[in-house]
C-alpha positions as CSV (number, residue, x, y, z in Angstrom):
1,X,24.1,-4.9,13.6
2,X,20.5,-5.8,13.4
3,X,19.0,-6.1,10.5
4,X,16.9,-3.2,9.5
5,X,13.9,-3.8,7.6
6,X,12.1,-0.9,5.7
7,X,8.5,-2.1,4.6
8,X,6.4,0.0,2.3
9,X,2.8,0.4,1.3
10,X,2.3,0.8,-2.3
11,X,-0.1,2.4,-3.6
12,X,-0.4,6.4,-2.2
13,X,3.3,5.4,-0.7
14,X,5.4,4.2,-3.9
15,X,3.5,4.9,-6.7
16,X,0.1,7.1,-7.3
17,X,-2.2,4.5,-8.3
18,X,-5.4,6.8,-7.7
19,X,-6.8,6.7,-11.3
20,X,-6.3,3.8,-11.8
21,X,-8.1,2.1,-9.3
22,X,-11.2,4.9,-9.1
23,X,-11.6,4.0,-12.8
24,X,-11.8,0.3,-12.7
25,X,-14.0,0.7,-9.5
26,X,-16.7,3.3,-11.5
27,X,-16.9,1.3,-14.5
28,X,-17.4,-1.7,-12.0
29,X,-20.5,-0.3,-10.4
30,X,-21.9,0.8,-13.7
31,X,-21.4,-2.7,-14.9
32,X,-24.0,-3.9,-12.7
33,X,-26.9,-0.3,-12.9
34,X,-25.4,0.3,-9.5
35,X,-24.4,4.3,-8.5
36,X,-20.7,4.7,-8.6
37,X,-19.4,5.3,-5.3
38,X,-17.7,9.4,-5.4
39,X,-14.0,9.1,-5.9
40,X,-13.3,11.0,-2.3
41,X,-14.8,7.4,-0.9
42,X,-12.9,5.3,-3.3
43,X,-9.8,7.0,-2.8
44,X,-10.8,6.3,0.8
45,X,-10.4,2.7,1.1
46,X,-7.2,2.2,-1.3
47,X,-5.1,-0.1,1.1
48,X,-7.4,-2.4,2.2
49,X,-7.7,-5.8,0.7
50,X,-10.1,-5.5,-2.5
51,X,-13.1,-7.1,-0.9
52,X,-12.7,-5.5,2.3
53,X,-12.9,-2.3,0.0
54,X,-15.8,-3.1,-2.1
55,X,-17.9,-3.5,1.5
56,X,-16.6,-0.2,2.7
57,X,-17.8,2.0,-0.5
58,X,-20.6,-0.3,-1.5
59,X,-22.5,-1.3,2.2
60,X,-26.2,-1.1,0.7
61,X,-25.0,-4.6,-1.8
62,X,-25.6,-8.0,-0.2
63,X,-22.4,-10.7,-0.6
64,X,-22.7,-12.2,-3.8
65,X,-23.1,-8.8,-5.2
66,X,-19.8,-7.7,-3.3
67,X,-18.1,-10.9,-4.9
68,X,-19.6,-9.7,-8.0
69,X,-17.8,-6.3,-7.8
70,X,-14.6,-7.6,-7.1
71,X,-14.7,-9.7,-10.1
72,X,-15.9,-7.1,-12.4
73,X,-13.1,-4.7,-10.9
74,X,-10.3,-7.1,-11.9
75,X,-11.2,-7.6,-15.0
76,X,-11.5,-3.8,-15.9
77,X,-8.2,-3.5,-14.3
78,X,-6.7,-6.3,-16.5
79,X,-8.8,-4.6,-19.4
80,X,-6.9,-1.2,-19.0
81,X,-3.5,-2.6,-18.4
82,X,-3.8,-4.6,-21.5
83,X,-5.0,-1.1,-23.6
84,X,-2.0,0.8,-22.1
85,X,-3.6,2.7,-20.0
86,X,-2.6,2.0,-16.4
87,X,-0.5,5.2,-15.0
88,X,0.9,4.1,-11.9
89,X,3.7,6.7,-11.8
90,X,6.6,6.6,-9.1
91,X,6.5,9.4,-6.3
92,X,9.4,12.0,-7.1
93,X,12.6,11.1,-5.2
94,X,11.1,7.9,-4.2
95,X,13.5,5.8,-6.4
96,X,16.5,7.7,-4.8
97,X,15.4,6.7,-1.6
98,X,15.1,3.6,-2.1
99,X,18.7,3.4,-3.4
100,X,19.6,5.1,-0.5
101,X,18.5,2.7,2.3
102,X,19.4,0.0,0.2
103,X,23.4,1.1,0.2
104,X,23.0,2.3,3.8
105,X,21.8,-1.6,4.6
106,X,18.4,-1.3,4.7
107,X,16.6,-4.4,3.9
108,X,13.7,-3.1,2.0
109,X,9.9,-4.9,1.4
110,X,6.2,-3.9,0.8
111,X,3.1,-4.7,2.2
112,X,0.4,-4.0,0.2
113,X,-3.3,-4.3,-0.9
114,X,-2.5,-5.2,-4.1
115,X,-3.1,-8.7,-5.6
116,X,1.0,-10.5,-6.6
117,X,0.1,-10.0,-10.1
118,X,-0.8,-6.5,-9.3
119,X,2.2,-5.6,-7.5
120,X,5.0,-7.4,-9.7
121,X,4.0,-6.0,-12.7
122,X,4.0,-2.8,-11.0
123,X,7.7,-3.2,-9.4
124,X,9.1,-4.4,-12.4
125,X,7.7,-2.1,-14.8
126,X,9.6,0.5,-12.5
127,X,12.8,-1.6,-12.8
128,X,12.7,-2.2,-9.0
129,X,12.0,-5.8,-8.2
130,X,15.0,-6.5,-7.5
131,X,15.2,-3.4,-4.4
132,X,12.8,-5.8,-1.8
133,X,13.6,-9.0,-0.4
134,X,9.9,-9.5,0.8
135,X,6.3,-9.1,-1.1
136,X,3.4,-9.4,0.8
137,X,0.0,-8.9,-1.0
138,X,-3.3,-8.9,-0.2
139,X,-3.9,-12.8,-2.1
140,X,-1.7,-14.4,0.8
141,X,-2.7,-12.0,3.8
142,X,-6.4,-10.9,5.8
143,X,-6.9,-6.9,5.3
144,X,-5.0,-4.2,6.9
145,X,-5.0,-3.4,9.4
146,X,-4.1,-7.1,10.4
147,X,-1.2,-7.3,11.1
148,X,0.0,-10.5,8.8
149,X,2.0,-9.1,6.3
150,X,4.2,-7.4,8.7
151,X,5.1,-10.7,10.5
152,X,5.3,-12.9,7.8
153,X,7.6,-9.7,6.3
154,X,9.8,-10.0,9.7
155,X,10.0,-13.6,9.0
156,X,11.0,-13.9,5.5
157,X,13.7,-10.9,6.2
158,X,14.6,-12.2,9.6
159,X,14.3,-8.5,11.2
160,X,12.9,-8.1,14.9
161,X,9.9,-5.6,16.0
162,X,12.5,-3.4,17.3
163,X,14.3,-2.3,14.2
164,X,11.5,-2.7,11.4
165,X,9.4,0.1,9.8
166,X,6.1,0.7,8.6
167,X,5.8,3.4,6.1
168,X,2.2,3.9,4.6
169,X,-0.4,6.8,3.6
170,X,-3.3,5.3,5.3
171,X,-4.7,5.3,8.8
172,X,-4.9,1.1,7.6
173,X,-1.2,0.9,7.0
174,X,-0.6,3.0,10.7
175,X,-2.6,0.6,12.6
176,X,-0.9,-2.5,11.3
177,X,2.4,-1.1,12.4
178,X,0.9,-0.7,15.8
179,X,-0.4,-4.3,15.8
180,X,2.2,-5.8,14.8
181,X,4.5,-3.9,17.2
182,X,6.7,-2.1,14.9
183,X,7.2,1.9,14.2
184,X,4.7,3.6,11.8
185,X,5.6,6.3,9.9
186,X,3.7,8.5,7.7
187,X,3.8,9.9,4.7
188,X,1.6,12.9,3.4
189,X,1.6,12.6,-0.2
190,X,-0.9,10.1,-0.3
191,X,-4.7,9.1,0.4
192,X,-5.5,9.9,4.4
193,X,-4.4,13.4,6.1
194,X,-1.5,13.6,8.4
195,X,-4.1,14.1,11.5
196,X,-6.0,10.9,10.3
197,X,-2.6,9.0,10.5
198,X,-1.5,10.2,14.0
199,X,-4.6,9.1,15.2
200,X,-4.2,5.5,13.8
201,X,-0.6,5.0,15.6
202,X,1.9,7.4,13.2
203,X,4.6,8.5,15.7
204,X,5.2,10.9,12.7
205,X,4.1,12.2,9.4
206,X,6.9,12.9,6.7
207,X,6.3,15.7,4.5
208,X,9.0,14.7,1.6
209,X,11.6,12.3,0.6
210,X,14.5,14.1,2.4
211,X,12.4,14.0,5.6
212,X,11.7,10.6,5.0
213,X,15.4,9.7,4.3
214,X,16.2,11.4,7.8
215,X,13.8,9.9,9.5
216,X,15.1,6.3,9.1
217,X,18.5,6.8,8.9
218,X,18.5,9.4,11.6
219,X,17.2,6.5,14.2
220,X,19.4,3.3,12.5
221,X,20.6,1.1,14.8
């Protein structure tokens, strides 16, 4: 059988992150007597690579100011994980899913925005490291919607185009499934609309995790 690779966004896929990341962003702008960017925008760009983000919801800055941000925005992040207060919650059902594929053969990985610090810590404090045989971050990878993390992902997992997945919430995460060739699904419960996700490449949207679940194991080689 070929091997099947299932690869996952993370944040507005796995976990809801949105919080998390609008409040390290505020307090980031703030920082520097700039106006913090509405949460509707910042909510917008979750996905994308954190410098590719700050340009989207802060265009008016010039580049060192950009840098600037990002810096400041790790550091409040790393500020509120060390005071307890990161929330990055798990999607309900998501962990049975995950089981799920993994027992039906699925080979499972993520391809996210997130830094490797970012994303481990996440995983493990969910107990669920040890579910993905592939991490790609935004540290080793250009921004979605390159498509880089899905190759290097094939690679590492040795899956073909043919029989891997893209599973996302953003129009980002859609279009790098259709650059790198693969299948882009959908998922609603996250940051972009269903009808934004279609138009970036989605062949379908998912609407819960029994849908999801049927979805990839309905079309398993």
């Amino acid at each position: 059988m070929t091997a099947r690779l299932a690869l996952f966004d993370c944040d507005g896929t796995l976990v809801d992150s949105q919080a998390n990341i609008c409040t390290a962003m505020e307090q980031a702008f703030v920082a520097f007597d700039l106006p913090p960017p509405d949460r509707h925008d910042i909510r917008r760009i979750v996905g994308l690579s954190l410098h590719e983000a700050i340009r989207h919801v802060a265009p008016f800055a010039d580049e060192a100011q950009h840098l600037a941000l990002v810096e400041r925005y790790k550091g409040n992040f790393q500020a509120l994980r060390h005071a307890g207060q990161i929330a990055e919650p798990l999607y309900d059902g998501l962990r049975e899913v995950l089981d799920r594929l993994r027992d039906d053969g699925w080979m499972l990985g993520v391809a996210t925005g997130k830094s490797d610090r970012g994303l481990l810590h996440c995983l493990d404090s969910h107990g669920l490291l040890d579910h993905f045989v592939t991490l790609q971050t935004a540290d080793r990878h250009p921004s979605k919607p390159h498509p880089s993390m899905i190759e290097h992902a094939m690679a590492e997992a040795g899956a073909a185009v043919e029989s891997t997945v893209m599973i996302g919430d953003t129009s980002f995460d859609m279009a790098m499934g259709v650059n790198a060739g693969v299948r882009a699904l959908g998922v609603d419960w996250g940051y972009h609309t269903p009808e934004e996700l279609i138009a970036a490449g989605a062949e379908t949207v998912v609407t819960d995790m029994e849908q999801l679940w049927n979805c990839l194991n309905g079309t398993s080689e």
